[in-house]
Biotite code that builds the C-alpha atoms (Angstrom):
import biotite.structure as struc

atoms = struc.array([
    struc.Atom([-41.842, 0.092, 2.460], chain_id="A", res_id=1, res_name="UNK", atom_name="CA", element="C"),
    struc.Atom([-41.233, -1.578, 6.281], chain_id="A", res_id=2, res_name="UNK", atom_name="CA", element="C"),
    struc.Atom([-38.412, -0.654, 7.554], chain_id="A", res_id=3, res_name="UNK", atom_name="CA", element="C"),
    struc.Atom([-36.479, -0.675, 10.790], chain_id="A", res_id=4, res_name="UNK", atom_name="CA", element="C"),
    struc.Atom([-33.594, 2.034, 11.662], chain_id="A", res_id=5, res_name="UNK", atom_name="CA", element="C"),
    struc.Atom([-31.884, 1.522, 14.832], chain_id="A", res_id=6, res_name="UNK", atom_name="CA", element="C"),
    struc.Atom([-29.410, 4.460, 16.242], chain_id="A", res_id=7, res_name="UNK", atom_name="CA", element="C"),
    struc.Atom([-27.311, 5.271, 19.558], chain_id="A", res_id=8, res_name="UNK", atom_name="CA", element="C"),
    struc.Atom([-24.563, 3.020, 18.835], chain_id="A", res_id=9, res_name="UNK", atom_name="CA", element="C"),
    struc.Atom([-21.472, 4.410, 19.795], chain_id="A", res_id=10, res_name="UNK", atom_name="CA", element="C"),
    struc.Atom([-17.885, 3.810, 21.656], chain_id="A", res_id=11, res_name="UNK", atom_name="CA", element="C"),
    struc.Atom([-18.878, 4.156, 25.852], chain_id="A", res_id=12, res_name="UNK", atom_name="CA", element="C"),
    struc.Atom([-16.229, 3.030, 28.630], chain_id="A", res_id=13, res_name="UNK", atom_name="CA", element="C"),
    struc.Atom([-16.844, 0.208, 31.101], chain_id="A", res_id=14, res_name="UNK", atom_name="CA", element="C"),
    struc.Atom([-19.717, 1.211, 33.588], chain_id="A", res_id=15, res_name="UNK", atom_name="CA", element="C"),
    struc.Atom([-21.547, 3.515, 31.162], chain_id="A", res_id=16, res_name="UNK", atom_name="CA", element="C"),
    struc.Atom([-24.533, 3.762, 30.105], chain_id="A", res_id=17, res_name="UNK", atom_name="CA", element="C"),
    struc.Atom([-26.152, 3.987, 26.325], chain_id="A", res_id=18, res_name="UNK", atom_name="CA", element="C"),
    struc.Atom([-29.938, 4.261, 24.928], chain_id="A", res_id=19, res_name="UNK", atom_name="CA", element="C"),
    struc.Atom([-30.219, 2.644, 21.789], chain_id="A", res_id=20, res_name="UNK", atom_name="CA", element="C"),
    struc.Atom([-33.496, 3.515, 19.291], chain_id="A", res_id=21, res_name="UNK", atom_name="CA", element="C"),
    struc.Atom([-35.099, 1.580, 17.021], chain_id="A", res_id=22, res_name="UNK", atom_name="CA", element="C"),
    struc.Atom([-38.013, 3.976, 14.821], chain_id="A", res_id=23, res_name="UNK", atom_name="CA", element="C"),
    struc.Atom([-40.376, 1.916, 12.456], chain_id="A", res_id=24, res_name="UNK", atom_name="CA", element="C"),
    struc.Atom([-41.648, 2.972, 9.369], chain_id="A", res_id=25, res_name="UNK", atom_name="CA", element="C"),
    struc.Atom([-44.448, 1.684, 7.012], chain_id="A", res_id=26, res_name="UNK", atom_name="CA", element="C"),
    struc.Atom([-45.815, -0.711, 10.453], chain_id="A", res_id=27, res_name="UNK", atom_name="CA", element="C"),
    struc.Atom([-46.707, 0.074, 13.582], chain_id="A", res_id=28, res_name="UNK", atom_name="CA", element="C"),
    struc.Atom([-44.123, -0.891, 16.323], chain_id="A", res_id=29, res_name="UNK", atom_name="CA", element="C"),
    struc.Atom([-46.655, -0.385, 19.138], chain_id="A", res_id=30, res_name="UNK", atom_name="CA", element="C"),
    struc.Atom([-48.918, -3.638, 17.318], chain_id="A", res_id=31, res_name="UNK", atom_name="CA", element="C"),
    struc.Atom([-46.178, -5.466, 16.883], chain_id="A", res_id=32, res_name="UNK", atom_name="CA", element="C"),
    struc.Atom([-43.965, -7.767, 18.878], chain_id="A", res_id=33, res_name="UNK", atom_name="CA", element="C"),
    struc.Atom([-40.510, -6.616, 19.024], chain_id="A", res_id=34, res_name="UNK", atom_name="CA", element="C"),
    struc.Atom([-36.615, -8.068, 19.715], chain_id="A", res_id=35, res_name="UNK", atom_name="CA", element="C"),
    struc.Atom([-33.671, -6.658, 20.478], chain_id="A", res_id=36, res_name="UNK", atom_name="CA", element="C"),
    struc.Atom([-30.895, -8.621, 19.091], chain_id="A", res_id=37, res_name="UNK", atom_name="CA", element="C"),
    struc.Atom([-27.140, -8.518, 19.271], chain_id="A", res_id=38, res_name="UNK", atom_name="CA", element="C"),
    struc.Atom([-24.057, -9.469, 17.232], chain_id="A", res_id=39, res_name="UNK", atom_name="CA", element="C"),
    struc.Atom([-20.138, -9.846, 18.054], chain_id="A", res_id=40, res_name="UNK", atom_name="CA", element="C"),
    struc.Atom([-17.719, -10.852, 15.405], chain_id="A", res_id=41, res_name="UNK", atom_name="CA", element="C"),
    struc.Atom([-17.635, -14.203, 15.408], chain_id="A", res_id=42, res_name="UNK", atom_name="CA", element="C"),
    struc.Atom([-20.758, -15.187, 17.378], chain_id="A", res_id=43, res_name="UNK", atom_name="CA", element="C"),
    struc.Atom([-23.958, -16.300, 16.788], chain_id="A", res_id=44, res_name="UNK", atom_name="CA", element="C"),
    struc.Atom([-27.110, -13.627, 17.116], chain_id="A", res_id=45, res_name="UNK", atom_name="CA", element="C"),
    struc.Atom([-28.372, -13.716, 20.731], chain_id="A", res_id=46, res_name="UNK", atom_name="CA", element="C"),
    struc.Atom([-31.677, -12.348, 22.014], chain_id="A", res_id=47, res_name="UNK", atom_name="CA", element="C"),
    struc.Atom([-31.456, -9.329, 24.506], chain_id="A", res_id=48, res_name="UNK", atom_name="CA", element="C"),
    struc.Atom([-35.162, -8.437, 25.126], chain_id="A", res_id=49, res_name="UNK", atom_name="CA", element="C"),
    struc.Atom([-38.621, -9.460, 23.715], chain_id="A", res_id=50, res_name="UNK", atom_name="CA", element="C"),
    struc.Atom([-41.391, -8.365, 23.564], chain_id="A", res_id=51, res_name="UNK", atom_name="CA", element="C"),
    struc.Atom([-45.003, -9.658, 22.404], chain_id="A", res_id=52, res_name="UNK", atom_name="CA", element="C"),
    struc.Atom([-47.829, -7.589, 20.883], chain_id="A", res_id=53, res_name="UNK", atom_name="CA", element="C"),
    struc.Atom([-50.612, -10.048, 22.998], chain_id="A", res_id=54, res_name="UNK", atom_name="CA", element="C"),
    struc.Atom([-49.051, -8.925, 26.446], chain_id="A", res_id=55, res_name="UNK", atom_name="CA", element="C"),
    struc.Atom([-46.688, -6.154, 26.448], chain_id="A", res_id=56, res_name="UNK", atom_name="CA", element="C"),
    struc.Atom([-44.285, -8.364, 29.236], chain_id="A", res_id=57, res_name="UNK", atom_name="CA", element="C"),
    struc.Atom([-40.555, -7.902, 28.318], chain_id="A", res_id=58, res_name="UNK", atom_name="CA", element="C"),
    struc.Atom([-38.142, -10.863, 28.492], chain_id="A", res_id=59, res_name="UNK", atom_name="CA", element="C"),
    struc.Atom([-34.714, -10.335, 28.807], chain_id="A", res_id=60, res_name="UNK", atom_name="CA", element="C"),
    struc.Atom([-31.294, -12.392, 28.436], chain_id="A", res_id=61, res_name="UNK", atom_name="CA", element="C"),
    struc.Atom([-29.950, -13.799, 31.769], chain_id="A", res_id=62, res_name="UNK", atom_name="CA", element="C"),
    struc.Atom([-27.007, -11.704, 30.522], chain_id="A", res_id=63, res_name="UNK", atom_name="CA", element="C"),
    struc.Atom([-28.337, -8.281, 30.458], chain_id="A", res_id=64, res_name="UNK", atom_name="CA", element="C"),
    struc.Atom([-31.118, -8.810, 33.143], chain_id="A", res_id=65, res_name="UNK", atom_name="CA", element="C"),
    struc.Atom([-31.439, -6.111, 35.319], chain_id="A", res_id=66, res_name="UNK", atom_name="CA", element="C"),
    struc.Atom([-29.491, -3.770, 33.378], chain_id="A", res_id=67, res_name="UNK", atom_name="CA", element="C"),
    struc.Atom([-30.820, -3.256, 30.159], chain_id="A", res_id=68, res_name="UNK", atom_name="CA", element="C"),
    struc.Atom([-34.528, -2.111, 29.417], chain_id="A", res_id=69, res_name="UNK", atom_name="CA", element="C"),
    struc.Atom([-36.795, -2.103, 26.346], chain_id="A", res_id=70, res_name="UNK", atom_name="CA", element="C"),
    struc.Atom([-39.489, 0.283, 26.169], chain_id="A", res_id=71, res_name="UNK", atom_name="CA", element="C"),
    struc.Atom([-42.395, 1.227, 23.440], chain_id="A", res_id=72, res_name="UNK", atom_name="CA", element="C"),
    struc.Atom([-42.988, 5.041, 22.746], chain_id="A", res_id=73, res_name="UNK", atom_name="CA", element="C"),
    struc.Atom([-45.914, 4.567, 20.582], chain_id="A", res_id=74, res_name="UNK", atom_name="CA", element="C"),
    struc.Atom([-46.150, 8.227, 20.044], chain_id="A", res_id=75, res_name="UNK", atom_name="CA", element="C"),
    struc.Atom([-42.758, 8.294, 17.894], chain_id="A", res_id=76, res_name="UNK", atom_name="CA", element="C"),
    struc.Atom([-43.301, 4.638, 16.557], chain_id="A", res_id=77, res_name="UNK", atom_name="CA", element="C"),
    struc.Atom([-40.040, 3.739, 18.075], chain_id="A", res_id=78, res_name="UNK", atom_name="CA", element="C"),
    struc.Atom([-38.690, 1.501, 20.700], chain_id="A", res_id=79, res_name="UNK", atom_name="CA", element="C"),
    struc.Atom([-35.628, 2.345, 22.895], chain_id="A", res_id=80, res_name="UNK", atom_name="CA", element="C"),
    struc.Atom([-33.545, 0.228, 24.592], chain_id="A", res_id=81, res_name="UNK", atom_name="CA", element="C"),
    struc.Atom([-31.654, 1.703, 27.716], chain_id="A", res_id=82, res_name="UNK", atom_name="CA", element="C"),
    struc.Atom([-28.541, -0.586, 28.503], chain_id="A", res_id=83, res_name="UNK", atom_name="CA", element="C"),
    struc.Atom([-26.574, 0.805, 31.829], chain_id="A", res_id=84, res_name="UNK", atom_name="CA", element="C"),
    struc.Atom([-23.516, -0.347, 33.629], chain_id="A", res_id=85, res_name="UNK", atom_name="CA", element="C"),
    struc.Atom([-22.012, -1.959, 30.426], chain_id="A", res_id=86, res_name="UNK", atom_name="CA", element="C"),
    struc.Atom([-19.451, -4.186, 30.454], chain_id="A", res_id=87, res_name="UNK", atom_name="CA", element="C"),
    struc.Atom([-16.758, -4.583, 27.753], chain_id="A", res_id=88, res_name="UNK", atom_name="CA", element="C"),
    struc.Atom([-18.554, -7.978, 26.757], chain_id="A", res_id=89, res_name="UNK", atom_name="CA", element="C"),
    struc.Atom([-21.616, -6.069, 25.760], chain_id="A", res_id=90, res_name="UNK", atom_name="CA", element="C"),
    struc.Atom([-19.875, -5.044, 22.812], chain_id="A", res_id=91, res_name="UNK", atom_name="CA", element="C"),
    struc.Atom([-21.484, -6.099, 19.835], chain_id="A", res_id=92, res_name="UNK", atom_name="CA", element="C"),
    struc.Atom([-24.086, -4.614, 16.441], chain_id="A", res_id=93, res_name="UNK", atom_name="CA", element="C"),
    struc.Atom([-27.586, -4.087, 17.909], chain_id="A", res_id=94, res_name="UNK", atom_name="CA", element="C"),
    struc.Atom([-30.248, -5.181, 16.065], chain_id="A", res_id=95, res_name="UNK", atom_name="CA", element="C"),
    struc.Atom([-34.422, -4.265, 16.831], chain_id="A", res_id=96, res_name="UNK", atom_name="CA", element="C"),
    struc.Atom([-36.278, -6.978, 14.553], chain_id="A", res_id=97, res_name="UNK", atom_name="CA", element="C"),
    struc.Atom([-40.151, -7.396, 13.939], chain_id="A", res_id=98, res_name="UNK", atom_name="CA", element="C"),
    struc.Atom([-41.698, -10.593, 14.170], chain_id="A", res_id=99, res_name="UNK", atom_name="CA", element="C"),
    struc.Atom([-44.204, -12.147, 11.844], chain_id="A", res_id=100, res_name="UNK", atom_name="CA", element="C"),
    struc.Atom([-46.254, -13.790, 14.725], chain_id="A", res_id=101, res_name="UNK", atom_name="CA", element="C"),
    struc.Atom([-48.109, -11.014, 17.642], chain_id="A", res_id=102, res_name="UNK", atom_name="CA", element="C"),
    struc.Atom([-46.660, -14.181, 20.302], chain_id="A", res_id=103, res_name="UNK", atom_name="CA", element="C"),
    struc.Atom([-42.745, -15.012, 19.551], chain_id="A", res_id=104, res_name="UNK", atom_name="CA", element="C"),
    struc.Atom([-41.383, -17.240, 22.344], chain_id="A", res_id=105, res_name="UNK", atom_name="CA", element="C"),
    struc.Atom([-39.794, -14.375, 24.132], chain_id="A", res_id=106, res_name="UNK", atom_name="CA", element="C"),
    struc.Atom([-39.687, -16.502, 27.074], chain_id="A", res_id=107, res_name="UNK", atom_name="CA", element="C"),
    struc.Atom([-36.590, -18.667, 25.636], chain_id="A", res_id=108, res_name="UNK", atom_name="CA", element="C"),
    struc.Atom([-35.119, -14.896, 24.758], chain_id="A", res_id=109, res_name="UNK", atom_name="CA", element="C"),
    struc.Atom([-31.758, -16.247, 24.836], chain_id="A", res_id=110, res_name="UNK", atom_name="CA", element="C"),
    struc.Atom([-32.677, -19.344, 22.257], chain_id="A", res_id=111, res_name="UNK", atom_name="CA", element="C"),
    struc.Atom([-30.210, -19.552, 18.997], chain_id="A", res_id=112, res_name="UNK", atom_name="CA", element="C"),
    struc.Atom([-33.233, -20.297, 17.308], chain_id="A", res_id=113, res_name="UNK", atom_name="CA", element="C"),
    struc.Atom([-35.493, -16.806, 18.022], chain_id="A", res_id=114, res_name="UNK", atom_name="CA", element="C"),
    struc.Atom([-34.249, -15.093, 15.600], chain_id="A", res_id=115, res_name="UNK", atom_name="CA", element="C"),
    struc.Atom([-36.452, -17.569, 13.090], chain_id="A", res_id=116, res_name="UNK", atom_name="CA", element="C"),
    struc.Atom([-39.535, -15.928, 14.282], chain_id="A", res_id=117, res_name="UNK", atom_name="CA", element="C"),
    struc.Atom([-38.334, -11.720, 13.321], chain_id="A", res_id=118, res_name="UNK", atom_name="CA", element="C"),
    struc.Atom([-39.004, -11.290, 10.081], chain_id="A", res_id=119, res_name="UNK", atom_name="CA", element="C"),
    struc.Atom([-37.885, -7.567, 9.535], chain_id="A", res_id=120, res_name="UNK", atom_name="CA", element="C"),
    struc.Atom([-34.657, -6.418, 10.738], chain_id="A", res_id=121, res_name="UNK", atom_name="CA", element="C"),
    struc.Atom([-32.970, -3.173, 10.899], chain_id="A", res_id=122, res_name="UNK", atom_name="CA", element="C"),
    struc.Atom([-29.043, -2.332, 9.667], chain_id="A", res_id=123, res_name="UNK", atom_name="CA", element="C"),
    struc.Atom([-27.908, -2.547, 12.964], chain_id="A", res_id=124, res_name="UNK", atom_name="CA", element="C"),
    struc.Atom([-25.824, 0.154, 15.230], chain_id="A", res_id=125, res_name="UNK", atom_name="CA", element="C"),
    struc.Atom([-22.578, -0.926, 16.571], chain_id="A", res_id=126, res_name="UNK", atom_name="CA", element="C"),
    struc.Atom([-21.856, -0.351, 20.298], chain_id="A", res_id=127, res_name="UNK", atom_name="CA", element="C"),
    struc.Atom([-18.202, -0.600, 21.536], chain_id="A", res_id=128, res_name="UNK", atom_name="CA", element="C"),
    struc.Atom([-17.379, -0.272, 25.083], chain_id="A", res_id=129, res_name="UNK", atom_name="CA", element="C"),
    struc.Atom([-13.858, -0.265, 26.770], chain_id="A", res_id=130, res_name="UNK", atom_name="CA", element="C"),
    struc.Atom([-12.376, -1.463, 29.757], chain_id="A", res_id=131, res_name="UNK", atom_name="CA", element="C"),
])
């Protein structure tokens, strides 16, 4: 069975920092090109960080750009992503997510429409942050 479990999630003030982990299991993460997605009530899904299989480049939302960072640890089938200096607007469910093609246009990360190309999504892992 595929399967995606993300963890980390948690409450964090302002300015903090958080490492979130998404472990695969029944496909390898480290041939696979990988999203990092994220959810507030009452928004649409937006793309934090991409990654293709074909090149390993990250691409990251103008919004988290330069402080968040997605990272492979083949080893432990898992990818992590490291979010620092959060702000209260980061708050949101966290979602890693698979996609069905080794190329996803990560370079339009912050598209409405990437989602469409992740096939396999995890439960999510809610991070809160305060002010």
């Amino acid at each position: 069975q595929v399967q995606l479990v993300e963890s980390g999630g948690g409450l964090v003030q302002a300015g903090e920092s958080l490492t979130l982990s998404c472990v695969g299991s029944g496909l390898g993460l480290g041939d696979s090109a990988i999203g990092w997605f994220r959810q507030a009530p009452g928004k649409a899904r937006e793309g934090i960080g991409c990654v293709r299989h074909t090149d390993d480049d990250v691409w990251y939302g103008d919004y988290v750009k330069g402080r968040f960072t997605v990272t492979r640890d083949n080893d432990r089938n898992s990818v992590t992503l490291r979010m620092n200096a959060l702000h209260p607007e980061d708050a949101a469910t966290y979602y890693c997510a698979v996609s069905g093609t080794p190329s996803p246009p990560c370079t339009i990360v912050g598209a409405t429409h990437l989602p469409m190309y992740f096939e396999v999504w995890g439960q999510g892992t809610t991070v809160t942050v305060s002010a």
